[in-house]
C-alpha positions as CSV (number, residue, x, y, z in Angstrom):
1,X,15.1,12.5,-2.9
2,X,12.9,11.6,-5.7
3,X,13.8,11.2,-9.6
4,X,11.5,11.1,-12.9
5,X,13.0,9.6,-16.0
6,X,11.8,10.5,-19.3
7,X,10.8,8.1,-21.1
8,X,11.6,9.0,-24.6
9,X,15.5,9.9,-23.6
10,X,15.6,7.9,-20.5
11,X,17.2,10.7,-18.8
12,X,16.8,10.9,-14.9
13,X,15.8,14.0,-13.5
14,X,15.8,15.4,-9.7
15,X,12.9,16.8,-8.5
16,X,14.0,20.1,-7.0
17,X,12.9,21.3,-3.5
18,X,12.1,17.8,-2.2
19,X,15.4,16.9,0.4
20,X,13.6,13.9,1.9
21,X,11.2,11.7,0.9
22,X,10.1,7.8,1.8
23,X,6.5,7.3,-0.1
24,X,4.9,8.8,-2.6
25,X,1.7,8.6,-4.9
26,X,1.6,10.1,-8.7
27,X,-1.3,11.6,-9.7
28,X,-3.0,13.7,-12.6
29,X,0.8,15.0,-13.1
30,X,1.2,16.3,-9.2
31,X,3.6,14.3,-6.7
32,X,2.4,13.5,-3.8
33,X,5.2,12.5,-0.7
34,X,5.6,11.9,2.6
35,X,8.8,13.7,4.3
36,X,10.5,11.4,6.0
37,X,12.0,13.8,8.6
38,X,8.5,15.1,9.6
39,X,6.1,12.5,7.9
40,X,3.8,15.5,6.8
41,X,2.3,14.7,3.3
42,X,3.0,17.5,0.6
43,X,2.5,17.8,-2.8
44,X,4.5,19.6,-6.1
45,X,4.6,19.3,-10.0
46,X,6.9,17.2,-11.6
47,X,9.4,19.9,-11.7
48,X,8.8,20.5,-7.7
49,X,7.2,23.3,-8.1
50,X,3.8,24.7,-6.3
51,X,4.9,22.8,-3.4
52,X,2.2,22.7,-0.9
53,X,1.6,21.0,3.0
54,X,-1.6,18.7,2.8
55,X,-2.0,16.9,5.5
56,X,0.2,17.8,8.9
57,X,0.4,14.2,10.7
58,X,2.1,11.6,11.6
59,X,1.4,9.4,9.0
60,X,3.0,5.9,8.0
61,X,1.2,5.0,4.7
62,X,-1.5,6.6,2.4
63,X,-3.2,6.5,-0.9
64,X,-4.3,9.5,-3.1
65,X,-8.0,9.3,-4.9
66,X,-9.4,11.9,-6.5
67,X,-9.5,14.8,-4.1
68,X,-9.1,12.7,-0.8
69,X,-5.7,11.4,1.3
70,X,-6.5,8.3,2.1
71,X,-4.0,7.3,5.1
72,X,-2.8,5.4,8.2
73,X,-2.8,7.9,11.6
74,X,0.3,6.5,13.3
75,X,-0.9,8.2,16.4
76,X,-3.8,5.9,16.4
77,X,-3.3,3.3,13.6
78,X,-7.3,4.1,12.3
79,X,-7.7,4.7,8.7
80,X,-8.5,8.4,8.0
81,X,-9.5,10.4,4.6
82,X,-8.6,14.3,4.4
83,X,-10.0,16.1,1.6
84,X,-7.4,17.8,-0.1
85,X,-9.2,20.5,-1.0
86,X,-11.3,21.6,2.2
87,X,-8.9,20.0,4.7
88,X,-12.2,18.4,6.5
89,X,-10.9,14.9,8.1
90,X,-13.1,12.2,9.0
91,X,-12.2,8.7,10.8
92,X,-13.3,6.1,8.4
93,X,-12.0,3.1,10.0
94,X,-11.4,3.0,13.9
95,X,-9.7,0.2,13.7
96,X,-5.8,-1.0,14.3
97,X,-5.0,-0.9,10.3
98,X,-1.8,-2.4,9.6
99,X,-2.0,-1.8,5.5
100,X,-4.7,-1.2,3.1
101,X,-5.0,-0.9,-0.4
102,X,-8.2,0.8,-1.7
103,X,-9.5,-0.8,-5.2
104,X,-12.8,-0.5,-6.9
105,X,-14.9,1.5,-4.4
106,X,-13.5,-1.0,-1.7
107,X,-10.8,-0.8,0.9
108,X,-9.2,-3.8,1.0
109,X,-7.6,-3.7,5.0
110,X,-5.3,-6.0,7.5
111,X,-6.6,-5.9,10.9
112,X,-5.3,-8.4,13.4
113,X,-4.1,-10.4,10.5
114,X,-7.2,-10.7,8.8
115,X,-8.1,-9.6,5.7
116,X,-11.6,-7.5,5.5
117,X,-13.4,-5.4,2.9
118,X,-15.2,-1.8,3.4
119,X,-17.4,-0.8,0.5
120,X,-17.5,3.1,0.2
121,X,-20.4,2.8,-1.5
122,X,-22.5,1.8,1.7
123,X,-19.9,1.9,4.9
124,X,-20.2,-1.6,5.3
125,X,-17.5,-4.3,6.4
126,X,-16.8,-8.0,5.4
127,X,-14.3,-10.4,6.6
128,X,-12.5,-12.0,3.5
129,X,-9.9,-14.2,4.9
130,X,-8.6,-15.1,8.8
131,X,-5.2,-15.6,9.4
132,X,-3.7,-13.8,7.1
133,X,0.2,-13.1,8.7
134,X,1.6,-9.8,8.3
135,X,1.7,-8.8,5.0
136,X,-0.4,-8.6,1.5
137,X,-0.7,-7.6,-1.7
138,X,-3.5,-7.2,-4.4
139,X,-3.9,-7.3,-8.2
140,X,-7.5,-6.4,-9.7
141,X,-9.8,-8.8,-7.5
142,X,-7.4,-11.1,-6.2
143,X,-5.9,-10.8,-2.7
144,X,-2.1,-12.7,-2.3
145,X,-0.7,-13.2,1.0
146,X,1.5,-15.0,3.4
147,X,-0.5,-17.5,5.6
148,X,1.0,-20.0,7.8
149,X,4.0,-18.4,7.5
150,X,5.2,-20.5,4.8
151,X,2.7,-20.5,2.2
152,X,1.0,-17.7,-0.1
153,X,-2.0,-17.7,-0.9
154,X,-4.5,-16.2,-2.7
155,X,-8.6,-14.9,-2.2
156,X,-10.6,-13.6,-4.6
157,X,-12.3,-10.8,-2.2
158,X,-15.7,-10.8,-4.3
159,X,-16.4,-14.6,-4.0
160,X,-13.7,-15.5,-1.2
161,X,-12.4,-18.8,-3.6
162,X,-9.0,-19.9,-2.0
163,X,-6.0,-21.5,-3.5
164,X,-2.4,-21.8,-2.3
165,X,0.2,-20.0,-5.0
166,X,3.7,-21.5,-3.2
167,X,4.9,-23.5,-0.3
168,X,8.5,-22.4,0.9
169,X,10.5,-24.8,3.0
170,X,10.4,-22.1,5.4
171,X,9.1,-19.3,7.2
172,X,9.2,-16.5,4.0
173,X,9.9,-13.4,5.1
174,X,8.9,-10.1,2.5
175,X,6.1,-10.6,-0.2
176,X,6.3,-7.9,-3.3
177,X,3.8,-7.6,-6.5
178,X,5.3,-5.3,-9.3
179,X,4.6,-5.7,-12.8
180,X,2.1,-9.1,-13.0
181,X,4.8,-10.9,-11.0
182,X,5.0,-11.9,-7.1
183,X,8.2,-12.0,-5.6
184,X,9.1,-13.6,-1.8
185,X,12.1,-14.7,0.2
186,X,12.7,-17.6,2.3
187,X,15.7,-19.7,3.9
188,X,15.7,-22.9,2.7
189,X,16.4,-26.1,4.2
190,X,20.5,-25.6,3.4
191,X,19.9,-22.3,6.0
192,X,20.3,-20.3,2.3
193,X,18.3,-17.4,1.5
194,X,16.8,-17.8,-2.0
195,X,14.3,-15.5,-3.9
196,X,11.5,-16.9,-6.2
197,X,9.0,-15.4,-8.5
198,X,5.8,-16.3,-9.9
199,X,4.2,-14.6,-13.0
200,X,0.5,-14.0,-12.3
């Protein structure tokens, strides 16, 4: 299910008419979910009303700009924009996407654990960073991620400049970014599972 909370009263506040839900994407005051029974992408108001089916796939991760669905075919793992509008659906990537994030006319993408670039502007690709593990985040034009399983990193995707945030004892396992700070696990050498943050 998914909640708003005002902010002024803090109250929390279901959002009628949506059962089951696993992702979502706000924009210009319209929610935008996946179902996680079907893994169709709909969208409603805040209130859940004008519910409507846009895009009727299989789909495991997507972003919303402007008119377009940005999103991950799980079918075929290629990235894929459907306009919301017009329906019209056109392969942009035919690659095997793991994640993407899509920043400043750029889609920032993991493909066989490296990290590559494709400008929107003028359908070109550029490899930022090889060996990149499984998972990434990014904040304005800085690229974080786990690298020899133990360390992350970070890439400016622009200039491709390289520096190593944290070393973990061990292998770390999840890698989050939410609100200027990175958070990871790892076990440490004591076989304990500890949490650390850094503040970006």
């Amino acid at each position: 299910q998914i909640y708003y909370i005002d902010i002024n009263t803090l109250e929390d506040n279901w959002i009628s008419g949506v059962d089951s839900a696993d992702a979502l994407y706000v924009q210009d005051n319209m929610v935008f979910y996946r179902d996680a029974n079907g893994n169709n992408i709909y969208k409603c108001d805040s209130k859940g009303g004008n519910k409507e089916l846009v895009a009727e796939y299989t789909i495991s991760d997507f972003q919303v700009v402007d008119n377009d669905i940005y999103y991950i075919d799980q079918q075929t793992s290629n990235l894929k924009k459907r306009n919301i509008e017009t329906g019209e659906t056109n392969t942009i990537i035919p690659e095997l996407i793991e994640s993407f994030f899509i920043y400043d006319k750029s889609i920032i993408f993991m493909f066989d654990q490296n990290i590559y670039c494709y400008n929107l502007e003028n359908n070109t690709t550029d490899l930022v960073q090889e060996n990149c593990g499984f998972r990434f985040v990014l904040k304005d034009d800085i690229i974080y991620y786990i690298s020899e399983k133990n360390k992350i990193n970070s890439v400016n995707y622009k200039t491709k400049e390289l520096s190593t945030i944290f070393e973990a004892e061990s292998d770390i396992s999840s890698l989050q970014l939410y609100d200027n700070v990175l958070t990871y696990s790892y076990v440490d050498i004591d076989l304990l599972s500890r949490t650390a943050r850094t503040k970006l």
